[in-house]
C-alpha positions as CSV (number, residue, x, y, z in Angstrom):
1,X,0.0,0.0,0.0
2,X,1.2,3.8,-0.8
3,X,1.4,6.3,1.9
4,X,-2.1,7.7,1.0
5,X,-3.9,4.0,1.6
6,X,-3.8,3.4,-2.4
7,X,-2.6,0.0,-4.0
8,X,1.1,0.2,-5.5
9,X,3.1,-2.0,-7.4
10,X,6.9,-1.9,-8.0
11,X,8.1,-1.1,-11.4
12,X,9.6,-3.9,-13.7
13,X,13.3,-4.2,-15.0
14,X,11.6,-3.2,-18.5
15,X,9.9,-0.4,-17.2
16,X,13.0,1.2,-15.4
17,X,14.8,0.5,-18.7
18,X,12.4,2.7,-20.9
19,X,12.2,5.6,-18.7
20,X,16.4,5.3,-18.5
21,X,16.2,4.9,-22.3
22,X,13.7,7.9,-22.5
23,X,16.0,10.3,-20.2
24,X,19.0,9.6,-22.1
25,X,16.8,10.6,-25.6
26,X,16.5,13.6,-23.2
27,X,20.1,14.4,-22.7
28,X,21.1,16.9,-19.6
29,X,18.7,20.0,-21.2
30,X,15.9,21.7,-19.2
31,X,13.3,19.0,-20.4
32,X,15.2,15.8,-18.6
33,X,15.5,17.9,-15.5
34,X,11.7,18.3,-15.7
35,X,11.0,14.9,-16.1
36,X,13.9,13.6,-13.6
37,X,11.5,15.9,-11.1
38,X,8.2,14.3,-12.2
39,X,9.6,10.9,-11.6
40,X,11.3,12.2,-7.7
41,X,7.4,13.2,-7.2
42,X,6.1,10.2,-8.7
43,X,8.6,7.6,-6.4
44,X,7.4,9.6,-3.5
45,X,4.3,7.6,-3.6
46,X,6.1,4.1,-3.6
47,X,6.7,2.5,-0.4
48,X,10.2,1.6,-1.3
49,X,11.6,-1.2,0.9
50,X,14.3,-2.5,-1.8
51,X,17.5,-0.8,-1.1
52,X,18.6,-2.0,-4.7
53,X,15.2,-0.6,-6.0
54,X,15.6,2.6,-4.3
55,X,19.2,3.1,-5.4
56,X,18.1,2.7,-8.7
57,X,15.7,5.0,-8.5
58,X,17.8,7.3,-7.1
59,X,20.9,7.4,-9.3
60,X,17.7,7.6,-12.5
61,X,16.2,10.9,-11.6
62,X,19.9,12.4,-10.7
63,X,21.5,14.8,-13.9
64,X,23.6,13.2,-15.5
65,X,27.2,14.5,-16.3
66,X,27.0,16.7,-19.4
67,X,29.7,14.4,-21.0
68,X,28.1,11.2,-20.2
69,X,24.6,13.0,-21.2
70,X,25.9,13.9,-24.7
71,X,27.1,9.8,-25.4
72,X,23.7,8.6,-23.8
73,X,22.0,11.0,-26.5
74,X,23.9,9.0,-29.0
75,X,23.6,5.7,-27.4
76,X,19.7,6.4,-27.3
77,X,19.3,7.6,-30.5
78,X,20.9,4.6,-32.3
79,X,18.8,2.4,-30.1
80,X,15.8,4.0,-31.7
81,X,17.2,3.9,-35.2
82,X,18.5,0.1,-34.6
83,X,22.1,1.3,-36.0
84,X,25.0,-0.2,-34.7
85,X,27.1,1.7,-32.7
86,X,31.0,1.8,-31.7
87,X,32.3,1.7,-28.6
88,X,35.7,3.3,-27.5
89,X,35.0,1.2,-23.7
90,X,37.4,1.0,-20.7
91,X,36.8,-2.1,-18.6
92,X,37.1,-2.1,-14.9
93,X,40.6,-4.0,-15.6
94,X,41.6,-0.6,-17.1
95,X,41.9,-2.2,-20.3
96,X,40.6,0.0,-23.6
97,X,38.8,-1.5,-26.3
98,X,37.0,-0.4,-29.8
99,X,33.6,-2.9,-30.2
100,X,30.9,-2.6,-32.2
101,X,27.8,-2.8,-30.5
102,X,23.9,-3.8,-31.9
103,X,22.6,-1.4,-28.9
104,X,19.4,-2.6,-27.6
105,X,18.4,-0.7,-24.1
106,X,19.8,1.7,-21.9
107,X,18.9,0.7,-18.1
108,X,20.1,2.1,-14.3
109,X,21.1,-0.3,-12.0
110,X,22.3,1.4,-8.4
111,X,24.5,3.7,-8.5
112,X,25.1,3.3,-12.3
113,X,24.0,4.1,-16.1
114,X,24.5,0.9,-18.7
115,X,23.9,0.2,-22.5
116,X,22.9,-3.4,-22.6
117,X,23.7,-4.8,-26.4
118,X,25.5,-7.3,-28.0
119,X,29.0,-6.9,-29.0
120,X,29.9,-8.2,-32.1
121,X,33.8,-8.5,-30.8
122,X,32.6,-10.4,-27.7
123,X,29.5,-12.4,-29.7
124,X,27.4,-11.8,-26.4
125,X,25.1,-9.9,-24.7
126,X,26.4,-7.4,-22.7
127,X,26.4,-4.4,-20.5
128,X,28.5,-1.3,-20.7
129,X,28.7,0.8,-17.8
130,X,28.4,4.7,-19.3
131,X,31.1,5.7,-16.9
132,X,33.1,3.9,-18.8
133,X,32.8,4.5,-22.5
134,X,35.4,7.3,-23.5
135,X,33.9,8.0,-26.6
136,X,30.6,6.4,-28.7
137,X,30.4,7.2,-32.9
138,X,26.9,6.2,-34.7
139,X,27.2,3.8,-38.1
140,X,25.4,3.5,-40.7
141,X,25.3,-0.8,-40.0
142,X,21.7,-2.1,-39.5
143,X,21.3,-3.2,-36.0
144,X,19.5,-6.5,-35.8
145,X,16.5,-6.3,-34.0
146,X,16.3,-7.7,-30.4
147,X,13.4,-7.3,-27.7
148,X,14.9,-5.5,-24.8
149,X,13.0,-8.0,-22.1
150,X,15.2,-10.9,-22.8
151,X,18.2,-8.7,-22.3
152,X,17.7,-7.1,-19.0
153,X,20.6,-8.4,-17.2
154,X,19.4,-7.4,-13.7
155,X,16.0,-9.0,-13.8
156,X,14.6,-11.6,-11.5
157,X,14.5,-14.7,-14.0
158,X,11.1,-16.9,-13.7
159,X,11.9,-20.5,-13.4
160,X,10.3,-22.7,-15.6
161,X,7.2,-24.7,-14.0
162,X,8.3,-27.9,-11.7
163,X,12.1,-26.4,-11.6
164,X,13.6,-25.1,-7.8
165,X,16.0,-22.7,-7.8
């Protein structure tokens, strides 16, 4: 139950994902901080007991960095346009590498940002922290398409019917 005695429900994965994906289309202008505000007074009716949840939530309606918020515009619009995009991408081992990306949603997990895509170098899904990409450049490459539920990396995973975790 809300604060006011109304029903609430926690969002989804996917639904944290599209408003992430939506406030990156946004960028760090006047608009995304009017709609980082909206959300604040929308979460205010949530009774958030899910410290990971209310991380999340947190780090989604902060600004972001006008540098990160200028690749995530680019990130987000080649998600829309299903174009491939490159990657200059420093791991946490502090190694550099160039990968070609099919991007297929931008999500916020904690304390972080992430493109969640498959690299072509790697052949896997993956997730790229946006703290850590020096530098993103759109292409022209047709992205394949991919639905963005089956690659939510964070999401509790349903087991199928008679298995036990």
């Amino acid at each position: 139950m809300g604060r006011d005695g109304t029903h609430t429900r926690s969002l989804t994965t996917a639904e944290i994902a599209a408003l992430a994906l939506s406030l990156a289309h946004l960028g760090s202008g006047p608009q995304a901080a009017t709609a980082r505000r909206g959300l604040r007074h929308a979460f205010e009716t949530f009774d958030l007991d899910d410290d990971v949840v209310t991380a999340t939530l947190t780090t989604l309606t902060e600004p972001l960095d006008d540098d990160v918020a200028s690749r995530a515009r680019v990130i987000a619009d080649a998600i829309t346009s299903r174009l491939v995009i490159r990657l200059h991408y420093r791991d946490a081992a502090d190694s550099i590498t160039v990968r070609d990306v099919d991007p297929v949603t931008c999500l916020v997990h904690r304390q972080h940002w992430y493109l969640v895509g498959v690299c072509r170098l790697r052949h896997g899904i993956r997730a790229f922290r946006f703290d850590r990409v020096i530098a993103v450049e759109p292409t022209l490459i047709s992205a394949r398409p991919h639905l963005a539920d089956r690659f939510l990396p964070f999401q509790r995973r349903r087991l199928p019917a008679g298995k036990v975790a």
